[in-house]
N, C-alpha and C positions, 0 to 999 in steps of 0.2 A: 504494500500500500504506500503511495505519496507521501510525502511531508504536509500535502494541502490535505489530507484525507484523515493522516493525525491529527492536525492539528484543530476541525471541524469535527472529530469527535471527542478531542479532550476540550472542545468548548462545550459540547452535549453535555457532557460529564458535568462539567462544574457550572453551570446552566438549571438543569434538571435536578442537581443533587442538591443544589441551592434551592428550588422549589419546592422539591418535597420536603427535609429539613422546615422550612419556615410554615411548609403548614400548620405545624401543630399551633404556634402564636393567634397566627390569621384563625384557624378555625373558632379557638376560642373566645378571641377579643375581636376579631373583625371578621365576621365569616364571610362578608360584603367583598374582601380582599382575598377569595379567591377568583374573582374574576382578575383583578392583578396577576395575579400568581401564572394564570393560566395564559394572559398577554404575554408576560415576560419568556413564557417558554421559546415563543416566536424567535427569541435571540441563538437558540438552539439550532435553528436552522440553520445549513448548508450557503448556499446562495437561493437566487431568484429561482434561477433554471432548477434548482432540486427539490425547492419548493412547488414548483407548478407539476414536476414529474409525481411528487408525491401525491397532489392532489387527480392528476390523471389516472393515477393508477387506482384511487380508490374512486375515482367517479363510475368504474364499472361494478364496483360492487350496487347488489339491487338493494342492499337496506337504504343505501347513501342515495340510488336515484328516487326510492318509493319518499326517502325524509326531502330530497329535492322538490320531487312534488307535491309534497303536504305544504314546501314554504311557497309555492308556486301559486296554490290554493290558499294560502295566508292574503298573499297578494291581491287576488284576485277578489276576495272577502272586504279587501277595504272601501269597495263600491256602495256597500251597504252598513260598514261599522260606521255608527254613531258620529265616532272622531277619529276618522284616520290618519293613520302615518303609517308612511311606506318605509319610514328612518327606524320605526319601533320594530319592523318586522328584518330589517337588514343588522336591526344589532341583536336581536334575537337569534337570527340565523349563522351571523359569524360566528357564534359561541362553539358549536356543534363546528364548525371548522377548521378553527383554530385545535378542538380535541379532537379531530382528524389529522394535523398536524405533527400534534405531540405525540400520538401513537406512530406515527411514520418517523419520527424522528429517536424514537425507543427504537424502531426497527433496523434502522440503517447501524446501529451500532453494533460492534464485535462482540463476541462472549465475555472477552475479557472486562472491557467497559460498563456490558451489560451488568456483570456479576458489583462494579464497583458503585454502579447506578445503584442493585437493589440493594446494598451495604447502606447508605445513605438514604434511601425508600425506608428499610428496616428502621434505622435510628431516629427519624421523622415518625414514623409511625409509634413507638414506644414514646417519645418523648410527649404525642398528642395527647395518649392515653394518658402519662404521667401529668401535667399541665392541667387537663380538663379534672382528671380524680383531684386536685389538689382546691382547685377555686368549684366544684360542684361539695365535697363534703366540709370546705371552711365557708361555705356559702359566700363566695368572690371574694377573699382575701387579700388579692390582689388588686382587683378592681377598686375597690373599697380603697385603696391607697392611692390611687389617679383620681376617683369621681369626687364629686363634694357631698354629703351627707340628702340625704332624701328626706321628703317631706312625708307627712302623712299619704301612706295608699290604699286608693281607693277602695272599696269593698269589692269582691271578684276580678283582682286584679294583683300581679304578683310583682316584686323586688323587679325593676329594672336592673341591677346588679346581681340578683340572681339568673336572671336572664343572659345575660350578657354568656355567663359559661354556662347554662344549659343549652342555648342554644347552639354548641360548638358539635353537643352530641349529634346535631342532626348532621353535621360533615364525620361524624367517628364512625355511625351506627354503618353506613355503605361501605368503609372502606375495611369493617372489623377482621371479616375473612379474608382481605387479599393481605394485611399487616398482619394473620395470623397464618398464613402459608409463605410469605415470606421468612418470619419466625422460624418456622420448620423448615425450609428450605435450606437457610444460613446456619442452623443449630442441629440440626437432624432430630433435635430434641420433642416431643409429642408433647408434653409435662409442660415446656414453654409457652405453645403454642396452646394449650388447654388452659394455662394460667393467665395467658393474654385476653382469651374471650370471657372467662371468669370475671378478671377487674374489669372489662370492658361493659360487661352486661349488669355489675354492680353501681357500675359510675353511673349508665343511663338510669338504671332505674331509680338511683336517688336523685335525679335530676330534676327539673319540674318538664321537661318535655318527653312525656308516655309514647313517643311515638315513635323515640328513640330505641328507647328498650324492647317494645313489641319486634321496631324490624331486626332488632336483635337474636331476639328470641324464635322471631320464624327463620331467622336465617339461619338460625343454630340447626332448627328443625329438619330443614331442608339440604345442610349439608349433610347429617346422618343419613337420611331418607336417599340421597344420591351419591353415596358411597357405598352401597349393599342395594339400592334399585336404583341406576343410573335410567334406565330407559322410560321405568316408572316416573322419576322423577322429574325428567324432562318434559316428558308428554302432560304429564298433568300441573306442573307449573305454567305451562305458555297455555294450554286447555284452559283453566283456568281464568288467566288474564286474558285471555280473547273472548272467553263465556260474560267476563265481567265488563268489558271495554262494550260490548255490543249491547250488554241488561243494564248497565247501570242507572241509566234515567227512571227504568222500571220497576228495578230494587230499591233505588229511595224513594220512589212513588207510594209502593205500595207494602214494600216490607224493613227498607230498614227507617223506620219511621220513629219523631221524637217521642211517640206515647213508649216507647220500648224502655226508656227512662224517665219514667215521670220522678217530676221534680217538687217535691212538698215542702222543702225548706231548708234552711243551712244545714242540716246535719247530710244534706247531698252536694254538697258545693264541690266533692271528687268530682261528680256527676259530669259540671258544669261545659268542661271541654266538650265532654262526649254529645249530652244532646244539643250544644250549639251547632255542633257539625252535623247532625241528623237534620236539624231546620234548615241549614244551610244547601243541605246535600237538597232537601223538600223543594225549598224554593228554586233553587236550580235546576232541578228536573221539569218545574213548572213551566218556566222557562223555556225551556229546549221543547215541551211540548206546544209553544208557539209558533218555533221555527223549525222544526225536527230535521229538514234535508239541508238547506243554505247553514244553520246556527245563524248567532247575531253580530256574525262580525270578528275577525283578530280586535281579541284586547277591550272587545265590547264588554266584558263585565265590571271594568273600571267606571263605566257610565254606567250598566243598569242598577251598580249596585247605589247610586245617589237616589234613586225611589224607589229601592226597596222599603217595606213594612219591618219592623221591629220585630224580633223574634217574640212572641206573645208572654208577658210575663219577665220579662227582662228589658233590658237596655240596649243591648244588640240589637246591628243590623243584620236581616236572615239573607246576605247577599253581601259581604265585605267587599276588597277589594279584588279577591278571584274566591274561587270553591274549595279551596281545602283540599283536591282532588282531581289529580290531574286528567281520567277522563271524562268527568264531568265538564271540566273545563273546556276539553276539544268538543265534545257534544256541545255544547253552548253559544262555540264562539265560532265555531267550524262544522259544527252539523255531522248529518250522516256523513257525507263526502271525506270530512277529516277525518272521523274515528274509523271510517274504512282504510283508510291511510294507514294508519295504525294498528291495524288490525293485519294488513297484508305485512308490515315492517315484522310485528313478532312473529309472524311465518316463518317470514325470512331467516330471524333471527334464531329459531327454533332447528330451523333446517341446519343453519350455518354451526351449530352448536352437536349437533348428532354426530359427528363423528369422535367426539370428545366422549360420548357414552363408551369408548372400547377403553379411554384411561378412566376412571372416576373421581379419582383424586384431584384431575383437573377441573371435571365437573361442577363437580363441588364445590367449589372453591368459586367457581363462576357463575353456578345459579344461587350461589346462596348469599354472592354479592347482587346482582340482579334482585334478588327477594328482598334484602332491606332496601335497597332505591327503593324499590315499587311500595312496599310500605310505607314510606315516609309521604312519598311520590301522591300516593292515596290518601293519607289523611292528614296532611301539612303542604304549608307552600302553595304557591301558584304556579303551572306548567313554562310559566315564559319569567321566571324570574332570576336575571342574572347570573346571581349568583351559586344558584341550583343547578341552574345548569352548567355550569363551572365547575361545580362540587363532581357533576356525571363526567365532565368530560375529565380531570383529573386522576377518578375512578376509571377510567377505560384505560386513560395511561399507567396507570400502576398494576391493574389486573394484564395488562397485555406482558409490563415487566416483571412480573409477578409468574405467569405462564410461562417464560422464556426460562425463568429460575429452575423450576420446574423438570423442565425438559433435562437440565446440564446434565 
């Protein structure tokens, strides 16, 4: 290899290794800054020319042309949203590019690099965990040392300062399984890698966001389940979220509904998360059964949610800023047309993923990352919110260098 070809990947190197490294910071005092994070990889790059090759080369893949044409359809939606902008939809879509990018830019590198990459992925990854268990069981200890003292809070309403590090867990809870087969990859150790999801799954749960813990917990579920039934596990995971991307207007219509918690008084205030998102999920199937094929528009629930009604009994609006849910959200805002979209992508991706049934261990490792996105994905966030979508595209690039480790 050249001297131009070292020295373009010992910039990958300290590039990349510098990114993942700083996440744990960014995740839990600015989770806004992995979209940063995921800019900066861009410096990772080759030149021009190897950047467009990288991009040609994945433009034939059909997940990358079916997500082209769901942004195509973004596009095309803004004829009828409320308040368009064709700028919200190109900065939307650069996100999912740029971690097209950063996975082709994990590829171009040697083994030997690779291996020095996931050293640096590994120690980011512990250090996240270490970081977030420190400011969620001192309830922000550190934070508490930068912010100025709080005032009285609201009733149904929690610590901005405790906040700040629970919400780190929603970037820990996706990446649990690919920083705990990295673990095992670097350590051959099982015990390590068992004691990483252990504190992992302790932190979230002490956290104040449950949504954390859950995609924890299923993702634990689901690596077991496809390491002793890989084919099982595949088919009925993407089964699943194709069965759920298709009903879901109709399961919070008519069955996951807020009477399923009814709410008598403060001694349910755990409650409170759970049935705002069942009214929420209610009124946005409402919704969608106004416009069921076109939906209302990219980005249209920014607007519908200024006249939505009050969640009955509360202070909430049963229609915040997006749905909590991200295929409620494409039903919404993109109709049949998008969540078909969507629905042919996890085909794709189902398909693309079958041959990894004859190893399991990689499997595994990969639906069981995929299953905490998708939880969080479902009952937190908005499908087009920056830094979510950062948080995914980060996760492909460490699950792809993660794989690679694997294979050595």
């Amino acid at each position: 290899m050249d001297a131009t070809g070292n020295s373009n990947h010992r910039r990958a190197v300290i590039v990349l290794g510098s990114v993942f490294l700083a996440l744990a910071p960014v995740a839990v005092y600015a989770r806004m800054g992995t979209v940063v994070l995921l800019i900066a990889t861009l410096i990772a790059q080759p030149c021009f020319d190897g950047t467009m090759a990288t991009l040609r080369r994945f433009s034939k893949n059909p997940i990358v042309i079916v997500g082209a044409l769901l942004t195509l359809w973004a596009m095309v939606s803004l004829l009828w949203t409320p308040e368009p902008s064709i700028i919200d939809v190109a900065r939307t879509a650069i996100v999912p590019v740029m971690g097209l990018l950063l996975v082709g830019a994990i590829q171009a590198l040697p083994s030997t690099d690779s291996q020095r990459l996931a050293r640096c992925a590994m120690i980011g990854g512990i250090a996240l965990l270490a970081l977030l268990s420190l400011e969620v069981w001192t309830r922000g200890a550190l934070v508490r040392l930068i912010l100025p003292p709080e005032g009285i809070i609201p009733p149904g309403q929690k610590s901005f300062v405790v906040e700040v590090a629970a919400r780190g867990a929603a970037v820990l809870a996706p990446l649990v399984f690919i920083f705990t087969s990295l673990i095992y990859a670097r350590t051959s150790r099982a015990s390590f890698a068992i004691l990483f999801v252990a504190v992992a799954f302790a932190v979230t749960q002490a956290s104040t966001m449950d949504a954390a813990w859950l995609a924890v917990t299923a993702g634990a579920i689901v690596f077991c389940v496809a390491l002793y039934a890989p084919r099982m596990a595949l088919v009925g995971l993407f089964g699943a979220l194709i069965a759920y991307a298709l009903l879901a207007p109709i399961i919070s219509t008519y069955l996951l509904t807020p009477d399923l918690v009814p709410m008598t008084g403060a001694v349910d205030m755990k409650w409170v998360g759970t049935q705002t998102r069942l009214s929420i999920w209610q009124e946005a199937s409402r919704l969608i059964a106004e416009q069921p094929l076109w939906g209302h528009g990219f980005d249209s629930t920014r607007v519908l949610a200024k006249t939505a009604p009050l969640i009955s009994g509360t202070p909430w609006s049963s229609l915040p800023l997006h749905t909590h849910n991200g295929f409620l959200q494409i039903w919404l805002e993109l109709g049949a047309v998008g969540i078909a979209a969507v629905v042919i992508m996890l085909g794709f991706t189902a398909r693309a993923l079958w041959p990894m049934t004859a190893r399991p261990q990689h499997l595994a490792m990969t639906l069981a990352t995929l299953t905490s996105t998708a939880v969080i994905g479902l009952i937190s966030f908005g499908i087009w919110q920056h830094w979510w979508l950062a948080t995914w595209m980060l996760a492909a690039g460490l699950l792809h260098l993660t794989l690679r480790q694997q294979q050595v």
